[in-house]
TIMI-2910 file (N, C-alpha, C, CB; in pm, 1 decimal, decimal comma, always signed):
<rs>
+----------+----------+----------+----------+----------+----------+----------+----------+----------+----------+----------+----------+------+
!      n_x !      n_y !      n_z !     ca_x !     ca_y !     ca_z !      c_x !      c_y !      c_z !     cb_x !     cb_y !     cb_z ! resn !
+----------+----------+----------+----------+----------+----------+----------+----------+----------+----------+----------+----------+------+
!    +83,9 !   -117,2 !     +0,0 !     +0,0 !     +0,0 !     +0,0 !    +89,1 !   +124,5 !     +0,0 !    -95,8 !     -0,7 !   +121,8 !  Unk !
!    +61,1 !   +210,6 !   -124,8 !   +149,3 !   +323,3 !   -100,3 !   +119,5 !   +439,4 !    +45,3 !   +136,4 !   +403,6 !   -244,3 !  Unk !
!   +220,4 !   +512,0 !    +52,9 !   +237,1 !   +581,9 !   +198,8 !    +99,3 !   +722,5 !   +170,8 !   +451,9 !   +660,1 !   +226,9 !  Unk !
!    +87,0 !   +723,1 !    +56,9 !     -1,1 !   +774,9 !    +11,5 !   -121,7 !   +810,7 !    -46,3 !    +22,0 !   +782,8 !     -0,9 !  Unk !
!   -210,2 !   +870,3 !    -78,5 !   -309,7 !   +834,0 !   -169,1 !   -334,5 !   +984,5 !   -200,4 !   -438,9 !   +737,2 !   -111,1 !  Unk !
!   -391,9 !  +1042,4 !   -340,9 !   -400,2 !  +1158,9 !   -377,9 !   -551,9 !  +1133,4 !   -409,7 !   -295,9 !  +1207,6 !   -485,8 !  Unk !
!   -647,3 !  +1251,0 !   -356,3 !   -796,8 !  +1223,0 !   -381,2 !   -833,8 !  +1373,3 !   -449,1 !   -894,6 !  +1179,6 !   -221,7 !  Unk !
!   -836,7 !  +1388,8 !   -583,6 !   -893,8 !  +1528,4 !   -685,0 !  -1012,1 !  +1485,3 !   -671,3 !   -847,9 !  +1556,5 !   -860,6 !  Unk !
!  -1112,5 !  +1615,0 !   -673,9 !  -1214,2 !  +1654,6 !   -678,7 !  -1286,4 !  +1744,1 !   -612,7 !  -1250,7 !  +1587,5 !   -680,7 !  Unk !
!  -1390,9 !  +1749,5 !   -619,4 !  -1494,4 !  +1911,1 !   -547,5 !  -1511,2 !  +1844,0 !   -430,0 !  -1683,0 !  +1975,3 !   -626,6 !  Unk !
!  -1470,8 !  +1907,1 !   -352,9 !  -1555,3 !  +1893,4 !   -181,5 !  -1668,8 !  +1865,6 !   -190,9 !  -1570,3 !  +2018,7 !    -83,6 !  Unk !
!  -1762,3 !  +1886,2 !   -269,3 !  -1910,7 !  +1966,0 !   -241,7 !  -1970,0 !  +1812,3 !   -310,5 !  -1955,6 !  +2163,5 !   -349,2 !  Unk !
!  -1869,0 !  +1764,6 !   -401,4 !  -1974,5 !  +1638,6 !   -478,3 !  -1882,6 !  +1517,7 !   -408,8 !  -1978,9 !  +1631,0 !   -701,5 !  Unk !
!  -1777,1 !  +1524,2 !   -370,3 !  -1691,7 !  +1401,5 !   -361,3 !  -1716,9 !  +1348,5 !   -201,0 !  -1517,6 !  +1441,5 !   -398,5 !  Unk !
!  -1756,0 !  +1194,2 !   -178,6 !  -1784,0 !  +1179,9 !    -41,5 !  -1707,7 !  +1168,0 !     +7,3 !  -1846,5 !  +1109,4 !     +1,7 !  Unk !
!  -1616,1 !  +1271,0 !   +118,7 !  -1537,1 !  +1260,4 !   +182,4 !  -1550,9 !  +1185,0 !   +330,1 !  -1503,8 !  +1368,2 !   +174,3 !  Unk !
!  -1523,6 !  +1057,1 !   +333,4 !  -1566,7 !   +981,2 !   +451,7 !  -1403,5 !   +958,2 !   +562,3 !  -1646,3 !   +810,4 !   +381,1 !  Unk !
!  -1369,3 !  +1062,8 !   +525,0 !  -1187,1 !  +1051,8 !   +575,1 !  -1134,9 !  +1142,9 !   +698,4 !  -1077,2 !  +1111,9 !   +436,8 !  Unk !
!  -1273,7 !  +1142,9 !   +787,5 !  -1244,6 !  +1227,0 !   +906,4 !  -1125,7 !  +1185,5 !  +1014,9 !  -1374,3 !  +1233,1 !   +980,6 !  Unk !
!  -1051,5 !  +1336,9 !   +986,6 !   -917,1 !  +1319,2 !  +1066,5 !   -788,5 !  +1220,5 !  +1022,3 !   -960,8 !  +1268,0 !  +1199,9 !  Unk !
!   -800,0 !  +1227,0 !   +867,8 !   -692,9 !  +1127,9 !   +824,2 !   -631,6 !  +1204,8 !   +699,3 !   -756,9 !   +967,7 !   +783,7 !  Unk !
!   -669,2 !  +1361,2 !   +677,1 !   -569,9 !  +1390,1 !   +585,6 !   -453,6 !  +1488,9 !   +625,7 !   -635,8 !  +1438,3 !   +474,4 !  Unk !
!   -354,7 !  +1465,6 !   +554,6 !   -240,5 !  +1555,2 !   +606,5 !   -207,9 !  +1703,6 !   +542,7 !   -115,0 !  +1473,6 !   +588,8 !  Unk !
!   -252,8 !  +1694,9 !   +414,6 !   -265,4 !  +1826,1 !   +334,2 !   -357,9 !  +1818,2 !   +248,7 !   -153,5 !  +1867,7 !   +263,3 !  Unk !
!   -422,3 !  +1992,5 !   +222,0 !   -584,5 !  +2030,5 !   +171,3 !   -487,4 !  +2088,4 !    +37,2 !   -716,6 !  +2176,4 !   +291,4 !  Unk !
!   -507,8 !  +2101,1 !    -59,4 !   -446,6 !  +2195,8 !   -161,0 !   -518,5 !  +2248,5 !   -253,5 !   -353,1 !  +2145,5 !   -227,3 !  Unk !
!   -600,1 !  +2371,2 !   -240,8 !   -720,9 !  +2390,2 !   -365,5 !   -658,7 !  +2469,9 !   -441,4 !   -872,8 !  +2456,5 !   -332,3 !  Unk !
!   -748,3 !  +2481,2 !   -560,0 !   -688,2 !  +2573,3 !   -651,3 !   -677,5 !  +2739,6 !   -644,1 !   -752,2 !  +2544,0 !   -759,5 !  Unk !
!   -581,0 !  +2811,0 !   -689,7 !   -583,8 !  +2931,2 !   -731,0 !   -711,2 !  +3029,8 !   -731,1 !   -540,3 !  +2915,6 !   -842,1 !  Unk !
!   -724,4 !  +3136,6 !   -658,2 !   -875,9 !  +3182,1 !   -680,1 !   -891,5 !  +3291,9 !   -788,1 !   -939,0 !  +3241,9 !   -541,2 !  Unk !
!   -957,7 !  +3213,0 !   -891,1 !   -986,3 !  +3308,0 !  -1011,2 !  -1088,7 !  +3340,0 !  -1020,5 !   -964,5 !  +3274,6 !  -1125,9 !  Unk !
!  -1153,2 !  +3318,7 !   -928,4 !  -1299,5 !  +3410,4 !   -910,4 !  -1358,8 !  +3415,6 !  -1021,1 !  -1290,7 !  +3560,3 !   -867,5 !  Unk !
!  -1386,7 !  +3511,7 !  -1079,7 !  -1468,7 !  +3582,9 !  -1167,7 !  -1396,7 !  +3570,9 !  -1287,3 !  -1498,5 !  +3723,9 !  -1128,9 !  Unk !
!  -1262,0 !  +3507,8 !  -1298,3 !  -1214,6 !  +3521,2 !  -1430,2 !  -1252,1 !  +3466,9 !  -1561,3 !  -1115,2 !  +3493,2 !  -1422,2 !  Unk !
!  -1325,9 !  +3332,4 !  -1540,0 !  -1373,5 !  +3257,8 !  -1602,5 !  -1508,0 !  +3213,5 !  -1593,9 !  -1307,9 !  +3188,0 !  -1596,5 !  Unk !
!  -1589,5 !  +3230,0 !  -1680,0 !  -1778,9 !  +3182,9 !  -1677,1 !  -1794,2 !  +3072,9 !  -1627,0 !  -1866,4 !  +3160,5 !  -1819,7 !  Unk !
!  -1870,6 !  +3066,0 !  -1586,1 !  -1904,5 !  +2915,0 !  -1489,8 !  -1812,0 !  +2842,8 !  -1447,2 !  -1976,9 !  +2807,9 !  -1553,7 !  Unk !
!  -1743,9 !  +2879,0 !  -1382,9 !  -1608,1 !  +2853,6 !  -1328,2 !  -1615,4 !  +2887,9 !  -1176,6 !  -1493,7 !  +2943,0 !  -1405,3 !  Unk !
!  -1584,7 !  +2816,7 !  -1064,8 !  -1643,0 !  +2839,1 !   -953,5 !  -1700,7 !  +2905,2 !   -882,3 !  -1611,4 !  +2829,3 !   -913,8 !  Unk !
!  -1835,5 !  +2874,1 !   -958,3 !  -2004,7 !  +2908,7 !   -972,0 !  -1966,0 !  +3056,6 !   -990,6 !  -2129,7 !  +2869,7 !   -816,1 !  Unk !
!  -1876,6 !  +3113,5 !  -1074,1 !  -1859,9 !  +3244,3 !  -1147,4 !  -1881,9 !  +3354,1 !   -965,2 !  -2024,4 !  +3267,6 !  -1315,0 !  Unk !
!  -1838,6 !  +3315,1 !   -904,6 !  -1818,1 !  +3412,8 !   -770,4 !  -1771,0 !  +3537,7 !   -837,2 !  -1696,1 !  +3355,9 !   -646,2 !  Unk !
!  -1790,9 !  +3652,9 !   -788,2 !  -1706,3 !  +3772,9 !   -755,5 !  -1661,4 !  +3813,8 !   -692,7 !  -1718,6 !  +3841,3 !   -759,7 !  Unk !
!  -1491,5 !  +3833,8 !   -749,9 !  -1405,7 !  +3880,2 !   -657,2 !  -1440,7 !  +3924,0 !   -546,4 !  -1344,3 !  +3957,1 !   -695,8 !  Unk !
!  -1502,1 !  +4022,7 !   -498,5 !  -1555,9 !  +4073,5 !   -376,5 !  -1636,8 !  +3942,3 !   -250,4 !  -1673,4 !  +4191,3 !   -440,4 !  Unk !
!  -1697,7 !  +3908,3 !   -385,7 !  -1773,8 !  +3769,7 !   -285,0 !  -1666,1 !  +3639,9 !   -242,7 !  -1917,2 !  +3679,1 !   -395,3 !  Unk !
!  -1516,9 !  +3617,7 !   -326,0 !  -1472,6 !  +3490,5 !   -311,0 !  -1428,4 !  +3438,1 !   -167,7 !  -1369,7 !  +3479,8 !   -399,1 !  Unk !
!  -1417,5 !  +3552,8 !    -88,2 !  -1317,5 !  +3508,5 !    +79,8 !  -1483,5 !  +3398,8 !   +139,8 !  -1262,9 !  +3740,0 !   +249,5 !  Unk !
!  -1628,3 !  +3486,0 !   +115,5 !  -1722,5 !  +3453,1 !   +171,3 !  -1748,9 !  +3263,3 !   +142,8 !  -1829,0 !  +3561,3 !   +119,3 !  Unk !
!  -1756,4 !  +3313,2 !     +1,9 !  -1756,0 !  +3176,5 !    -59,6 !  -1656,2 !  +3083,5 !    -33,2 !  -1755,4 !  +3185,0 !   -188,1 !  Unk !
!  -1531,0 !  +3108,0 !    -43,3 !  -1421,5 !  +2979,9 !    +18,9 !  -1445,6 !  +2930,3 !   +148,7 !  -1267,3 !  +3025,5 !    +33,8 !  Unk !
!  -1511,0 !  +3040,4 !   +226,8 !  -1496,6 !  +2976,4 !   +312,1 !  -1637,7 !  +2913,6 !   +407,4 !  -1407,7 !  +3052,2 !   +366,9 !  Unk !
!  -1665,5 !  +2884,7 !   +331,4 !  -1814,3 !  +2807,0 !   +343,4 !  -1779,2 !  +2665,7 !   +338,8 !  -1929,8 !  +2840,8 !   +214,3 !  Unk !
!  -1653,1 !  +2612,0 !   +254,0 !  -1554,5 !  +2499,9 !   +313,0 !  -1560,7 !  +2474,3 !   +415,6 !  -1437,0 !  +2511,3 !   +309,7 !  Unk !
!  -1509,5 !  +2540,4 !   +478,6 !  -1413,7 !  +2534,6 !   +608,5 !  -1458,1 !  +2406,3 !   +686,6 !  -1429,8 !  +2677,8 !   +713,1 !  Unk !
!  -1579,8 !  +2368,9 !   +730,2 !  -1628,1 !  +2312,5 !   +790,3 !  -1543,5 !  +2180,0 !   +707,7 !  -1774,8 !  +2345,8 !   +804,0 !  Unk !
!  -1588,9 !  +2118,9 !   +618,5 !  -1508,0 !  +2019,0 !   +517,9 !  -1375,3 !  +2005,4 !   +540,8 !  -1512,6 !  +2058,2 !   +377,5 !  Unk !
!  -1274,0 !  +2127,6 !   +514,8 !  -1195,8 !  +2102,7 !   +515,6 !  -1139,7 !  +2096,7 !   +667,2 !  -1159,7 !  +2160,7 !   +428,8 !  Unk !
!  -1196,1 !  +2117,9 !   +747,3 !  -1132,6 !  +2120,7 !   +906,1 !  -1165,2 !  +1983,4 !   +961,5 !  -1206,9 !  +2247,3 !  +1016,6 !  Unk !
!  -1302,0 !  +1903,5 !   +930,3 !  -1307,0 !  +1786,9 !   +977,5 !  -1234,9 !  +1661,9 !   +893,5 !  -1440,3 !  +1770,8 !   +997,1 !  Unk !
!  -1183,2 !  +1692,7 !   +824,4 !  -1047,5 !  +1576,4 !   +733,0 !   -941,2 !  +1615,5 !   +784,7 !  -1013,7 !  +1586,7 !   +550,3 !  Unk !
!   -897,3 !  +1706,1 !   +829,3 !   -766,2 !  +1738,9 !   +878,2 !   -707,6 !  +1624,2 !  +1000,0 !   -779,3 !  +1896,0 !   +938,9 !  Unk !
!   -608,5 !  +1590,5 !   +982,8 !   -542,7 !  +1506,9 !  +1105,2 !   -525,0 !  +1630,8 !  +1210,3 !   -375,3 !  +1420,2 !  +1061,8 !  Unk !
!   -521,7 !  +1577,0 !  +1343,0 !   -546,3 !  +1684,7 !  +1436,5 !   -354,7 !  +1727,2 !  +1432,4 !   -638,1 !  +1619,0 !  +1618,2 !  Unk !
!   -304,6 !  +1804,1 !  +1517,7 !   -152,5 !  +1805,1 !  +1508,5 !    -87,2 !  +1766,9 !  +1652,3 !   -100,1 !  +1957,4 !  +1459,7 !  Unk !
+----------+----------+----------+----------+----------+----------+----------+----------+----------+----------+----------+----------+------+
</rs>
């Protein structure tokens, strides 16, 4: 079994059943508004609100430290 495993995809669709077993979160670049229907076309102004509507997701996968 590798020491690893790499899991791509959306938080929002992918079932993350991996509470407290990941070691690093890495999302993409925030291009906001740069691109049409592109994460759900946010605006700049709106993107801090919107990322972090995560949080919850990404804090309960986290290995504790």
């Amino acid at each position: 079994m590798p020491a690893y495993h790499v899991i791509c995809g959306d938080c929002r669709e992918y079932p993350l059943n991996v509470k407290r077993q990941v070691d690093l979160i890495m999302t993409s670049p925030p291009y906001a508004d740069a691109r049409q229907k592109h994460y759900d076309s946010v605006k700049p102004e709106d993107y801090a609100n919107w990322f972090s509507s995560f949080n919850s997701v990404f804090w309960n996968t986290l290995k504790e430290s």
